[in-house]
C-alpha positions as CSV (number, residue, x, y, z in Angstrom):
1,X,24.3,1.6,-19.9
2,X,20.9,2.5,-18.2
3,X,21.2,3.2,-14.5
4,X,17.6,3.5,-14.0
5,X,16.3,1.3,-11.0
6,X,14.7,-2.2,-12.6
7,X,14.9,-3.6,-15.5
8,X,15.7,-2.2,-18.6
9,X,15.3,-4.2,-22.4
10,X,16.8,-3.9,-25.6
11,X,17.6,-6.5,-28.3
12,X,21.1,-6.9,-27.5
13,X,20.9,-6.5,-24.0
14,X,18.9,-6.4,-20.5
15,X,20.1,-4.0,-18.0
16,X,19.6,-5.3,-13.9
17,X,19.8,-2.5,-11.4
18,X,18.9,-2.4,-7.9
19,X,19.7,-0.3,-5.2
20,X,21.6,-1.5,-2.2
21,X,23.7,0.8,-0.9
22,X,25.1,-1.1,2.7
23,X,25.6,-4.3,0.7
24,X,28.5,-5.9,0.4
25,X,27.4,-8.2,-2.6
26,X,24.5,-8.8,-4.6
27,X,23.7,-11.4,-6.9
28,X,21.3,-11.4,-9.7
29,X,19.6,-15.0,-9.7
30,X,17.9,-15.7,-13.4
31,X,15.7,-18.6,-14.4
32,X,13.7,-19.8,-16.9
33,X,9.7,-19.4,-16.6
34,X,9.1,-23.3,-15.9
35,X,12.2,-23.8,-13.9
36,X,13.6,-23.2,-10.8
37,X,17.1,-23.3,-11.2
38,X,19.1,-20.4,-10.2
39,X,21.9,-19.3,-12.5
40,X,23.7,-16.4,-10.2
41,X,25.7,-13.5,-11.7
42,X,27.9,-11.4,-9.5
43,X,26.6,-7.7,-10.0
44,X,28.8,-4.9,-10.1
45,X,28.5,-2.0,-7.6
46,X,27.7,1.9,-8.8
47,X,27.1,4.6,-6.4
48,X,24.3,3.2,-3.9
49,X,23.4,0.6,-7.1
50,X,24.3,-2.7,-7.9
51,X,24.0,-3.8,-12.3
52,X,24.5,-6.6,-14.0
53,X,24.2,-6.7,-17.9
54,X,22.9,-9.7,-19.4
55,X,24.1,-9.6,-23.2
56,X,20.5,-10.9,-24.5
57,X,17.0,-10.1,-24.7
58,X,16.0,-11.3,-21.1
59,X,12.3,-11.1,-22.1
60,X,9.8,-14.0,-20.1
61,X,12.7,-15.1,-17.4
62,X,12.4,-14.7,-14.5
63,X,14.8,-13.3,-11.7
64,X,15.6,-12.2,-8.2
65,X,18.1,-11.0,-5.9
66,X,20.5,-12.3,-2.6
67,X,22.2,-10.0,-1.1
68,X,25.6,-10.5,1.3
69,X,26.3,-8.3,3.8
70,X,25.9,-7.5,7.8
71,X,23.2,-9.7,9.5
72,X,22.2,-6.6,12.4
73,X,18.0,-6.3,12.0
74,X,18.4,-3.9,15.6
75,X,20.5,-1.2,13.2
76,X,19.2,-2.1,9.9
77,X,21.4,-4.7,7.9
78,X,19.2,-7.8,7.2
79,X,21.7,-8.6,4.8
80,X,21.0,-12.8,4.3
81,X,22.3,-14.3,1.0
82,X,20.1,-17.2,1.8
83,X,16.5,-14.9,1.3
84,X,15.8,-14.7,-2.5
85,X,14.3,-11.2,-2.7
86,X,11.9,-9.1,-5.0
87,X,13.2,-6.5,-6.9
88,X,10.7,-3.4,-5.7
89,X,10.5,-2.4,-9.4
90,X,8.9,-5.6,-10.6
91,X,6.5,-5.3,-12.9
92,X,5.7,-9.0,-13.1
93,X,5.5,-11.6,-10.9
94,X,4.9,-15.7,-11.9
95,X,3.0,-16.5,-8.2
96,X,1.5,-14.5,-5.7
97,X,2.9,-14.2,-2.2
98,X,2.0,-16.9,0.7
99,X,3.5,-16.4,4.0
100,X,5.7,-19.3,5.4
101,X,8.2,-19.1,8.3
102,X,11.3,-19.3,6.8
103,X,10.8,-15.8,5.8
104,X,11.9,-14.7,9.1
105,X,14.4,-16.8,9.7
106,X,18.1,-16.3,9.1
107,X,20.0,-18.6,6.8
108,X,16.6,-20.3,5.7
109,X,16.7,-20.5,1.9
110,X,13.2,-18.7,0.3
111,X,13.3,-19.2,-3.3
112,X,11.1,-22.3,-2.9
113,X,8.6,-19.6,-1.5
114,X,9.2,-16.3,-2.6
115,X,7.7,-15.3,-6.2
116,X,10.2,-14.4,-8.5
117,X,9.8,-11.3,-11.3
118,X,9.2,-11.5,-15.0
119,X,11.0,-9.6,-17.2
120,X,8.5,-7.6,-19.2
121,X,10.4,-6.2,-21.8
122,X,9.5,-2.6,-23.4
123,X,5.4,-1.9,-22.6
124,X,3.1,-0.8,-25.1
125,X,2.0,3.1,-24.1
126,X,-1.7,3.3,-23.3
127,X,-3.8,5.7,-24.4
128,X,-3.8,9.0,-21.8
129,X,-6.7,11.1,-21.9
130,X,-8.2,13.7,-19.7
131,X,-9.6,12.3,-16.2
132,X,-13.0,10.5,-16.5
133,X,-14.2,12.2,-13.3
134,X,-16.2,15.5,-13.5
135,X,-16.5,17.9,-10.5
136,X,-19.6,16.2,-8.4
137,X,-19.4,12.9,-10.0
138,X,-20.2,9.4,-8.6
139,X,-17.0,7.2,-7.9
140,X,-17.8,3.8,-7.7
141,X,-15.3,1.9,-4.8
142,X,-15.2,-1.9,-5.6
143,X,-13.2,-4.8,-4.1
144,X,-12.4,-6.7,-7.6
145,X,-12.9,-10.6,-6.5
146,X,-15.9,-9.6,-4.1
147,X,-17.6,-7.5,-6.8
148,X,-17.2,-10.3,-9.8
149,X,-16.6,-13.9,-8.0
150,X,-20.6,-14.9,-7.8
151,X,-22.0,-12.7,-10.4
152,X,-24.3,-15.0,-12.1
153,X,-23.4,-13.7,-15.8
154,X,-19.5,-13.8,-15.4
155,X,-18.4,-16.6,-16.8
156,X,-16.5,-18.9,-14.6
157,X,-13.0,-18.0,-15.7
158,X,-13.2,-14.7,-15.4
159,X,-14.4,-14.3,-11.8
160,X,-12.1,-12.8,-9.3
161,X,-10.3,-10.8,-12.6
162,X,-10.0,-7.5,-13.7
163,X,-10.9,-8.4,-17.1
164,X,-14.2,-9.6,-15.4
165,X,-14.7,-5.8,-15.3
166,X,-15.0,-5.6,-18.9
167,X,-17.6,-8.0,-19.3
168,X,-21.1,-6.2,-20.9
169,X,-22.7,-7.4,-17.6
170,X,-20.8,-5.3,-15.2
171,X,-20.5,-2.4,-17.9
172,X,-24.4,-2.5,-18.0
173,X,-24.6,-2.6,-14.0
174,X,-21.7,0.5,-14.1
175,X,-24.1,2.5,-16.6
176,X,-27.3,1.7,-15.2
177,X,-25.5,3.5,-11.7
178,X,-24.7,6.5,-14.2
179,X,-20.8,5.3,-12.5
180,X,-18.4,8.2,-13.8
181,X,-15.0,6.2,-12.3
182,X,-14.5,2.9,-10.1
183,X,-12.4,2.9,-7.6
184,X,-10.7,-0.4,-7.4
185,X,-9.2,-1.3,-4.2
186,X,-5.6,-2.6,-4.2
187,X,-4.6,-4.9,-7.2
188,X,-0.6,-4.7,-6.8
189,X,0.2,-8.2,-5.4
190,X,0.2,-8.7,-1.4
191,X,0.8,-10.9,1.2
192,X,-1.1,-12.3,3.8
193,X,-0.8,-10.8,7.5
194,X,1.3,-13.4,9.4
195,X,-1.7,-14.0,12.0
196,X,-3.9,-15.4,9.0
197,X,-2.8,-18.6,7.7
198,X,-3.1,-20.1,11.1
199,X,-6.2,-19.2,11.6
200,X,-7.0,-20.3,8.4
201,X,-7.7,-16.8,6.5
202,X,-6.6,-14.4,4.0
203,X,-6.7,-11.2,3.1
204,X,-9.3,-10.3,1.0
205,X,-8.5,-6.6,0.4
206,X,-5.0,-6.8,-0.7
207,X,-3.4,-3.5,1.9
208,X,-0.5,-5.2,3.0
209,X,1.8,-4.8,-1.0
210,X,5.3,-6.2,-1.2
211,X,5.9,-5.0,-4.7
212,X,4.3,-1.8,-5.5
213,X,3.9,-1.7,-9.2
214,X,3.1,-5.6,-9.9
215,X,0.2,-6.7,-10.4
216,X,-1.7,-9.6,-8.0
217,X,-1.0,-12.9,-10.1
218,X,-4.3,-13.7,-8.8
219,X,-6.7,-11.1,-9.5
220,X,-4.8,-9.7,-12.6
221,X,-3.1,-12.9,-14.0
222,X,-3.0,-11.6,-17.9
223,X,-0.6,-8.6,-16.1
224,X,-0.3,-4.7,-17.3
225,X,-2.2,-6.5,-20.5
226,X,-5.0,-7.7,-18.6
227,X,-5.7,-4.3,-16.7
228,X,-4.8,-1.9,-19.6
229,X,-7.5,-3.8,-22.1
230,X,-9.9,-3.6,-18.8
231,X,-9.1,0.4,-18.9
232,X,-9.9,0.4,-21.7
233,X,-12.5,-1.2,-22.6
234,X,-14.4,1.0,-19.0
235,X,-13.3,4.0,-21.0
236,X,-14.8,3.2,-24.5
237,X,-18.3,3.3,-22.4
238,X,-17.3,6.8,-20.8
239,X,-16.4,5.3,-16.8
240,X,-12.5,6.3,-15.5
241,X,-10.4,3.7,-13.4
242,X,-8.6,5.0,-10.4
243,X,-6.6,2.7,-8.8
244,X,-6.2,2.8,-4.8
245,X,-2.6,2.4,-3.9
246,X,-1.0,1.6,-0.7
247,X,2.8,3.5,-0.7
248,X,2.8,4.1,3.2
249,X,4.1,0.2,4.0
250,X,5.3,-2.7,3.1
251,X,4.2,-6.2,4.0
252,X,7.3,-7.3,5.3
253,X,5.4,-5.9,8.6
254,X,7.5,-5.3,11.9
255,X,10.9,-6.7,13.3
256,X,9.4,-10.3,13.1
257,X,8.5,-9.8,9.5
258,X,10.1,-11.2,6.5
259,X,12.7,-10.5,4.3
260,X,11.3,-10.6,0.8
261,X,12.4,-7.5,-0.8
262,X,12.9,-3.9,0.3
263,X,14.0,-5.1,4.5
264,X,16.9,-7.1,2.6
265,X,18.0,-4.5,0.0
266,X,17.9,-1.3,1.7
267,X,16.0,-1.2,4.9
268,X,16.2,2.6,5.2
269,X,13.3,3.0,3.5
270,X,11.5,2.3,6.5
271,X,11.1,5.3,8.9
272,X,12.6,4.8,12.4
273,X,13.1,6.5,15.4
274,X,16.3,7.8,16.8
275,X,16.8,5.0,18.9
276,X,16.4,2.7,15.7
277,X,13.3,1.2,16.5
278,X,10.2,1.0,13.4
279,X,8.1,4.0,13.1
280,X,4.3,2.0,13.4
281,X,2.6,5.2,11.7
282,X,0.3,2.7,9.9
283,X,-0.6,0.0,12.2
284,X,1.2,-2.5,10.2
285,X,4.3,-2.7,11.9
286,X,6.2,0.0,9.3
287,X,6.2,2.5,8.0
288,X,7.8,3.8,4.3
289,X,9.7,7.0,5.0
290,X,9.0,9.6,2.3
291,X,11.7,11.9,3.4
292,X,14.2,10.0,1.9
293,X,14.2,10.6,-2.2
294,X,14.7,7.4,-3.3
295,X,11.5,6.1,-1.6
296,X,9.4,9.0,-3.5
297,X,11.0,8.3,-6.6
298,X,9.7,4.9,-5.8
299,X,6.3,6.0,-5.1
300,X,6.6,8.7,-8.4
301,X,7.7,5.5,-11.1
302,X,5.1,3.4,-9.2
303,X,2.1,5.9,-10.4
304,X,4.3,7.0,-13.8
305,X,3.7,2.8,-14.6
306,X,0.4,2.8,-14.4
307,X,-0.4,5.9,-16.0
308,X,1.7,5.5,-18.9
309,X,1.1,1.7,-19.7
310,X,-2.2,1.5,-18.4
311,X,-3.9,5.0,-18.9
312,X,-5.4,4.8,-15.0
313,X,-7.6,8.6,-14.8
314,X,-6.0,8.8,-11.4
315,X,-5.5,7.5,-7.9
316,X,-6.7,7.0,-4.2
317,X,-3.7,6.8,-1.4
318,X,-4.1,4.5,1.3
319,X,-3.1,6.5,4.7
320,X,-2.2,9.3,2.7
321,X,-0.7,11.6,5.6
322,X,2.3,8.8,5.5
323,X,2.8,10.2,2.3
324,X,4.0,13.7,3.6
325,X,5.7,12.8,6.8
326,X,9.3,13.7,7.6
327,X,8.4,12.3,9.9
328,X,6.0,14.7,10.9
329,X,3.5,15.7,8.6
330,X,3.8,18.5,6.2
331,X,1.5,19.9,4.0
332,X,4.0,21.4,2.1
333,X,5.9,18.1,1.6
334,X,7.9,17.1,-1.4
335,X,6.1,14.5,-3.0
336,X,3.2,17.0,-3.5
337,X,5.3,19.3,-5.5
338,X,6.7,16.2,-7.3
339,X,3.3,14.9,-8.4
340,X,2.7,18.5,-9.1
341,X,4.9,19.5,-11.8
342,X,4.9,15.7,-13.2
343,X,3.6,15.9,-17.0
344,X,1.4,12.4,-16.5
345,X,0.5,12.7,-13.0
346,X,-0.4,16.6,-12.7
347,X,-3.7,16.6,-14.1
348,X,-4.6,12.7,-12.4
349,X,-7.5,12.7,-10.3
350,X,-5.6,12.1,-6.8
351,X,-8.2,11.4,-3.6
352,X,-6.4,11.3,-0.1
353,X,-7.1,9.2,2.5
354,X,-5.8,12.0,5.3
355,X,-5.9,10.0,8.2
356,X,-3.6,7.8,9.7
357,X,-2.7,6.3,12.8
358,X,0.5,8.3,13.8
359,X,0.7,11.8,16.1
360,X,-1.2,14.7,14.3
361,X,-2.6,12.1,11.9
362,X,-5.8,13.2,11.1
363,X,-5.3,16.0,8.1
364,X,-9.1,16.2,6.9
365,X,-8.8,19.5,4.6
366,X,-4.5,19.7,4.6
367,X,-4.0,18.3,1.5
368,X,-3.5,20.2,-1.8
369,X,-6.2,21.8,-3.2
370,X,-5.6,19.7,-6.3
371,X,-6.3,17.0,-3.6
372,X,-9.7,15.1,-3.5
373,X,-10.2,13.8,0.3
374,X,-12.6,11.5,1.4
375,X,-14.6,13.2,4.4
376,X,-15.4,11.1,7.3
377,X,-17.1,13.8,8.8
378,X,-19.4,13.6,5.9
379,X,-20.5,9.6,6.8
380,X,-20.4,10.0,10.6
381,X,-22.5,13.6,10.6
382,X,-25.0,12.4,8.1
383,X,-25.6,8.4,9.9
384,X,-25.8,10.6,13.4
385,X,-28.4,13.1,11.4
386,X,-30.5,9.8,10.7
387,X,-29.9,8.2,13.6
388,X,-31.8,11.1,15.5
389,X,-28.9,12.9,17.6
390,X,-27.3,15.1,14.9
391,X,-28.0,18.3,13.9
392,X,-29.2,20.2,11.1
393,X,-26.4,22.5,11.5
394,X,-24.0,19.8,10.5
395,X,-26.3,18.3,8.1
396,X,-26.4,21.5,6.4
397,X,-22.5,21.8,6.4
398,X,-21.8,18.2,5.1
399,X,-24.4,18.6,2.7
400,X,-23.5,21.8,0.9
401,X,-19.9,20.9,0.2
402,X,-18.2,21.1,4.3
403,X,-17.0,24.4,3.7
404,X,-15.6,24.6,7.7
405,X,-13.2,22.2,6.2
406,X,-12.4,22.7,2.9
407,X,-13.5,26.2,2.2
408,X,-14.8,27.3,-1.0
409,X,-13.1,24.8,-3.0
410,X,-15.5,21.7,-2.8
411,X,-12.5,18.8,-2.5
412,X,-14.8,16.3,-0.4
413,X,-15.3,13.0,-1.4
414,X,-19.0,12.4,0.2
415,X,-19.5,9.0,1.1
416,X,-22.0,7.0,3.4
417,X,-20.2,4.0,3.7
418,X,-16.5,2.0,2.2
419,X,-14.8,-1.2,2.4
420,X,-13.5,0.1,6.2
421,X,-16.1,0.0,8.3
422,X,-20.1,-1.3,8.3
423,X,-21.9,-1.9,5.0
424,X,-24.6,0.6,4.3
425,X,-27.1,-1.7,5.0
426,X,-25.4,-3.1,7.8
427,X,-25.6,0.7,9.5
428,X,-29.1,0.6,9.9
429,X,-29.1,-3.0,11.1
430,X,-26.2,-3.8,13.7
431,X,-25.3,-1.7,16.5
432,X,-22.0,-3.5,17.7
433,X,-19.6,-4.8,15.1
434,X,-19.8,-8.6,15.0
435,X,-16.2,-9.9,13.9
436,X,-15.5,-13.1,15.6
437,X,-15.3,-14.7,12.5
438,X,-11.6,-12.7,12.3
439,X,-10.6,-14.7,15.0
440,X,-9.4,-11.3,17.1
441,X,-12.3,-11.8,19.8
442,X,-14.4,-9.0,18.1
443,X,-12.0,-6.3,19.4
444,X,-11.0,-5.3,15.8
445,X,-12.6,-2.9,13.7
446,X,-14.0,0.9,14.7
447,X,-15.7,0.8,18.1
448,X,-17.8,4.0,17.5
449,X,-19.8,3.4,13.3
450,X,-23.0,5.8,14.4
451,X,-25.2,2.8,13.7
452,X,-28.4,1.6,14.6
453,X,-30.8,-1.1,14.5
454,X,-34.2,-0.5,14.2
455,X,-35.2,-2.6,17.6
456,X,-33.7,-5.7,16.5
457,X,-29.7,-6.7,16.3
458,X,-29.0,-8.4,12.7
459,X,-31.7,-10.0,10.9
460,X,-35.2,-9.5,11.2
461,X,-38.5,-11.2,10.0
462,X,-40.8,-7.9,11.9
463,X,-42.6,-6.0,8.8
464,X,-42.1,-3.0,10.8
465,X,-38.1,-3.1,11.0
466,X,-37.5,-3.8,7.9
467,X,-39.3,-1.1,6.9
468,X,-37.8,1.4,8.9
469,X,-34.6,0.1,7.6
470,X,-35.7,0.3,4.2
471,X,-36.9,4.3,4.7
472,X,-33.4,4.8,6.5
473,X,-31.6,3.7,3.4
474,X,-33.7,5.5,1.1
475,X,-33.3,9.1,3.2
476,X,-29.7,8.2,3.3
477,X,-28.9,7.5,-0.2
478,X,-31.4,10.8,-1.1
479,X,-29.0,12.5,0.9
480,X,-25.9,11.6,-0.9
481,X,-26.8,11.8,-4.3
482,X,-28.1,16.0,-3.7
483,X,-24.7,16.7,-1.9
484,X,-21.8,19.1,-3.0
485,X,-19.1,17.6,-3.5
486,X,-17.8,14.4,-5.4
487,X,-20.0,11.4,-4.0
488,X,-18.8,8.0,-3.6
489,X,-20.9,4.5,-3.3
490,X,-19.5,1.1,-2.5
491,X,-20.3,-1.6,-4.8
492,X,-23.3,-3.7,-3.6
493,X,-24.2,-0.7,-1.0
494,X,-27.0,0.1,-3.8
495,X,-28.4,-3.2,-3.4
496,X,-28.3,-3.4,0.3
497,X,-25.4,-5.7,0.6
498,X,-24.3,-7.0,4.4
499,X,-21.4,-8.2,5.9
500,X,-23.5,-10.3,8.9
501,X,-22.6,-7.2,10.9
502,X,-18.8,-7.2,10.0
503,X,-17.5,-4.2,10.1
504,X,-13.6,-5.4,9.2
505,X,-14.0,-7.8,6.6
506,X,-10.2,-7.3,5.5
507,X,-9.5,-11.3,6.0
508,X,-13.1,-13.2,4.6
509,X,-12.5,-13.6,1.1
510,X,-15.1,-15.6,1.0
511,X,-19.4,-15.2,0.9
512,X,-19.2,-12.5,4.1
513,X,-17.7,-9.6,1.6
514,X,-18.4,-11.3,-1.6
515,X,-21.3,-9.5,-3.6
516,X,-24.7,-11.6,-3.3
517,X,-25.7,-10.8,-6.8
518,X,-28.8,-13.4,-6.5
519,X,-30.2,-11.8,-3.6
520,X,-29.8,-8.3,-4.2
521,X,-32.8,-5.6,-3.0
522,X,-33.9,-4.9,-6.8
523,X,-36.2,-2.4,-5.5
524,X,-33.4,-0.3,-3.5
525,X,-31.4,-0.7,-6.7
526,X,-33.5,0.6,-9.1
527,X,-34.5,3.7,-7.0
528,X,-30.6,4.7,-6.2
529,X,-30.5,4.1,-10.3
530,X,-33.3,6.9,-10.6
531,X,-31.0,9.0,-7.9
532,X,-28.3,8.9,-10.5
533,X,-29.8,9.7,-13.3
534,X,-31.3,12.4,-11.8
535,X,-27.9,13.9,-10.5
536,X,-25.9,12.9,-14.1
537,X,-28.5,14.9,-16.2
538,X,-28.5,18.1,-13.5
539,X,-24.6,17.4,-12.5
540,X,-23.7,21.4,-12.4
541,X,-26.5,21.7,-10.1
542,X,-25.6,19.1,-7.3
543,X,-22.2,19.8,-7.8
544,X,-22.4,23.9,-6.6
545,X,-23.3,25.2,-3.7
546,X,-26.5,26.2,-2.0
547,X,-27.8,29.6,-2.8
548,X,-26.6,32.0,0.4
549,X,-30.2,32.1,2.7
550,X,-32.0,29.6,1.0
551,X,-32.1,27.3,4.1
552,X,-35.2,27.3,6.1
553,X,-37.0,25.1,8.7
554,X,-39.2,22.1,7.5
555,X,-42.5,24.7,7.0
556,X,-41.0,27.5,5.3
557,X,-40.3,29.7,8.8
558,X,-37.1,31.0,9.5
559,X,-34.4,29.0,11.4
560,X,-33.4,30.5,14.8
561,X,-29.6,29.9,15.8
562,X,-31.1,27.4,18.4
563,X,-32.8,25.3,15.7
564,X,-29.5,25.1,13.9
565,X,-27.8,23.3,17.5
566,X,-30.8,21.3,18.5
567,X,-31.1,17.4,17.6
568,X,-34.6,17.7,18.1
569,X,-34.9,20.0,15.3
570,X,-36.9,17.8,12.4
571,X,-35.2,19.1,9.4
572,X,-34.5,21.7,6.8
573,X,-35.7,23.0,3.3
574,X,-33.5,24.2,0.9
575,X,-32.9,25.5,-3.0
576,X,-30.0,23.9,-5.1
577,X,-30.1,25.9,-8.9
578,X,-28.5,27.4,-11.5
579,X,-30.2,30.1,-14.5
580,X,-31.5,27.2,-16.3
581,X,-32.9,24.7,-13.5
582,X,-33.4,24.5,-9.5
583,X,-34.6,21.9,-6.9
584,X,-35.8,22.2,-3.4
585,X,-34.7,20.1,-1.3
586,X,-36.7,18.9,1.6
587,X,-34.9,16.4,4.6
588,X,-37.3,15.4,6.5
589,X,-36.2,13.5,9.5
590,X,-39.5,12.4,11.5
591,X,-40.8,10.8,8.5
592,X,-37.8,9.6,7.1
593,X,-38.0,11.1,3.6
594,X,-35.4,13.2,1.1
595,X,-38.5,15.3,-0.9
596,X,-36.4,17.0,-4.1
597,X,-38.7,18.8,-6.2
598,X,-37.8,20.8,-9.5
599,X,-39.4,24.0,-9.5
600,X,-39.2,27.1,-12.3
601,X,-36.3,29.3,-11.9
């Protein structure tokens, strides 16, 4: 008899396990697809584990879990045979999540509400290759509805899918961009922040998962079919899929979350201070404790499944420093070690987001030098560059790789802009975030984006502001695309999308962070296309470093240690090469211009 956690399938039998340690009863609850009746069968207890054998093949029913035990939330036990709960190693799901009160309160039945899993049976294997990411290549960050739900040659159905990804349409936009990997931002099923609904939104982004390896029944509703065909069918045309994961919480949220799945089973996967209270080291009300083993195994099957039945070139994790907190954070930690000596994870492409909102949170250049990391130093140096008050010191550093962070060993993800924060276009044209329309009184979001607006706040008619804008863009994406490092672009950034100044568009799914595919700057577009073409055919030259003394001021001179320090310096000049071809690179701040000229080497 399998003992492994979930659900296990073989013609004469489906195995149930589920780990409940403080329990003192659980019951599996199966029903058919198109019914809701619950047929309950008492599981046995093993260890921390609780199985029940079903002596058929279980494939297409669904199921869930009540568990019986001590009702004490202030120690831990949310033990409430009335919640019907998610097993956390679902792989399937028949609805998404919606938030509705009696999630929260005790002895209020939830299986009217709560989803219930689909037993998948064995999964076809997909095929695992090596990474489609080279060192200095262009990842590709997309929002999966937002990028496909008003592209004019989608067709209908497939809008809002990840099969829409696979249409020749997006493929051609993909390769025109010279993309070598999208990132796709969460498409393991969430649920909505409780603050939402009433105010008549929902989250558009999907970082708040309840189930960590099932799909959204909404943006994936074919399942691990839908997104391993979408894999690939993106590989077949050369462009890698990693998948950005959030393993640091849980949507069940803070003490007046719900109990939907983990908080009913075995609430000490969330981290909590000696006095018992949550640990809020991601600023949505818990936080996943990765000290305790059975929450990285969790974290470990949750990338294994996608690897192995999907063929996924790597990840990006959401909060990352979570990941390696025990509770503080270690750079050493376990799951690094784990993913290490894994035989389908080892050689994934794996991209940190090292920040997060707990003590000693910001880990820019800590993780493993395996470890991609996106580099916000990167975006906020190069917008203050272009905005007139940086240096050329720190342009210079953020440019040639941000060796005063990560040494010789080139790990920075390079980006301008992402989901978090003000469009690209938006940078040059807001000042102040502008986020009433999320119903928080414009006091969420980052304060501090190292924007600008040209003389006017939001839209403009003047010739002479959108011009500027239009050269800031320009000199900004020139920037990017002749950095070290790995670059990343968000979808629509090429094509000067904007958010009307949002700068948190987590909860508009709707047209503020959908892709205006109609009204896209063609002319932007096609020059960031000639960008990446430029960089893909000369890729081992953007992706090494500057020559040692090839910098030197805008006119040739040498650079005095005071130019290097001074804002008002204008700019630099400098060689990027290998034996067989070299540019110069000119950034040219007055005139707002990015010169790179091949020369003979």
């Amino acid at each position: 008899m399998s003992m492994l956690p979930g659900v296990t399938v073989t013609p004469e039998a489906t195995t149930f396990v589920v780990r409940a340690p403080h329990a003192h009863a659980v019951a599996l609850c199966l029903s058919k697809r198109r019914g809701r009746k619950e047929t309950k069968v008492p599981m046995e207890q093993h260890g921390e584990s609780w199985v029940a054998v079903i002596p058929r093949d279980c494939t297409g029913e669904c199921y869930g879990y009540r568990a019986d035990g001590e009702w004490a939330p202030d120690r831990g036990l949310w033990f409430d045979p009335a919640k019907f709960l998610v097993d956390p190693y679902a792989l399937e799901l028949d609805r998404r999540f919606i938030q509705h009160p009696s999630l929260a309160q005790f002895g209020a039945d939830t299986a009217e509400v709560v989803p219930r899993a689909v037993v998948t049976g064995p999964l076809p294997e997909a095929m695992v290759d090596a990474p489609l990411l080279p060192q200095g290549g262009l990842v590709y960050e997309l929002n999966v509805k937002g990028f496909t739900q008003l592209h004019p040659d989608v067709p209908a159905k497939l809008r809002g899918t990840v099969a829409a990804l696979a249409h020749p349409a997006i493929i051609a936009h993909l390769k025109k961009l010279h993309v070598d990997a999208v990132e796709l931002m969460p498409v393991t099923a969430w649920i909505d922040e409780r603050h939402l609904p009433p105010l008549g939104l929902s989250n558009a982004w999907g970082y708040n998962p309840v189930a960590m390896m099932a799909l959204d029944p909404g943006l994936c509703p074919g399942g691990i079919a839908e997104l391993r065909e979408t894999v690939a069918a993106l590989h077949a045309e050369g462009i890698g899929v990693i998948l950005d994961l959030v393993l640091n919480h849980t949507g069940e949220s803070d003490m007046h979350g719900g109990v939907i799945s983990l908080r009913g089973l075995e609430d000490s996967a969330y981290a909590r201070q000696p006095d018992g209270q949550l640990i809020n080291d991601t600023g949505c009300g818990n936080t996943l404790d990765f000290a305790q083993p059975h929450v990285r195994a969790l974290a470990l099957d949750t990338l294994r499944h996608f690897v192995r039945h999907c063929g996924v070139d790597g990840f990006r994790f959401d909060l990352a420093p979570v990941m390696a907190r025990g509770p503080g954070f270690d750079r050493h930690a376990p799951i690094f070690q784990d993913i290490a000596e894994d035989p389908l994870l080892s050689d994934r492409v794996l991209i940190a987001e090292p920040w997060d909102i707990g003590p000693g949170g910001y880990q820019l250049g800590s993780f493993p030098a395996e470890w991609l990391e996106w580099n916000d130093r990167y975006r906020d140096d190069l917008r203050r560059f272009w905005r007139g008050d940086g240096t050329i010191g720190e342009l210079a550093m953020r440019v040639s790789g941000s060796s005063d962070v990560f040494g010789e060993a080139c790990r920075s993800v390079n980006f301008l802009a992402a989901h978090d924060g003000f469009t690209l276009a938006d940078t040059v044209s807001y000042e102040h975030r502008h986020n009433l329309a999320n119903g928080e009184e414009n006091l969420d979001g980052h304060g501090e984006n190292f924007s600008w607006n040209n003389g006017v706040e939001g839209p403009s008619s003047d010739p002479r502001v959108l011009a500027n804008r239009a050269e800031d863009l320009r000199a900004m994406l020139d920037t990017l695309f002749v950095s070290t490092g790995t670059i990343m672009l968000t979808a629509g950034d090429e094509f000067g999308r904007s958010q009307q100044g949002n700068n948190n568009a987590y909860a508009q799914d709707n047209a503020i962070s959908w892709l205006d595919w109609a009204n896209r700057d063609l002319s932007l577009e096609a020059h960031v296309a000639r960008l990446a073409e430029r960089r893909a055919t000369h890729l081992d030259v953007f992706a090494s470093f500057p020559e040692d003394g090839q910098w030197s001021a805008l006119d040739g001179s040498a650079l005095t240690p005071a130019d290097w320090e001074d804002p008002a310096t204008p700019g630099l000049r400098y060689r990027l090469g290998d034996a067989d071809c070299v540019f110069e690179v000119e950034i040219d701040r007055p005139n707002r211009q990015v010169r790179i000229t091949p020369i003979e080497s």
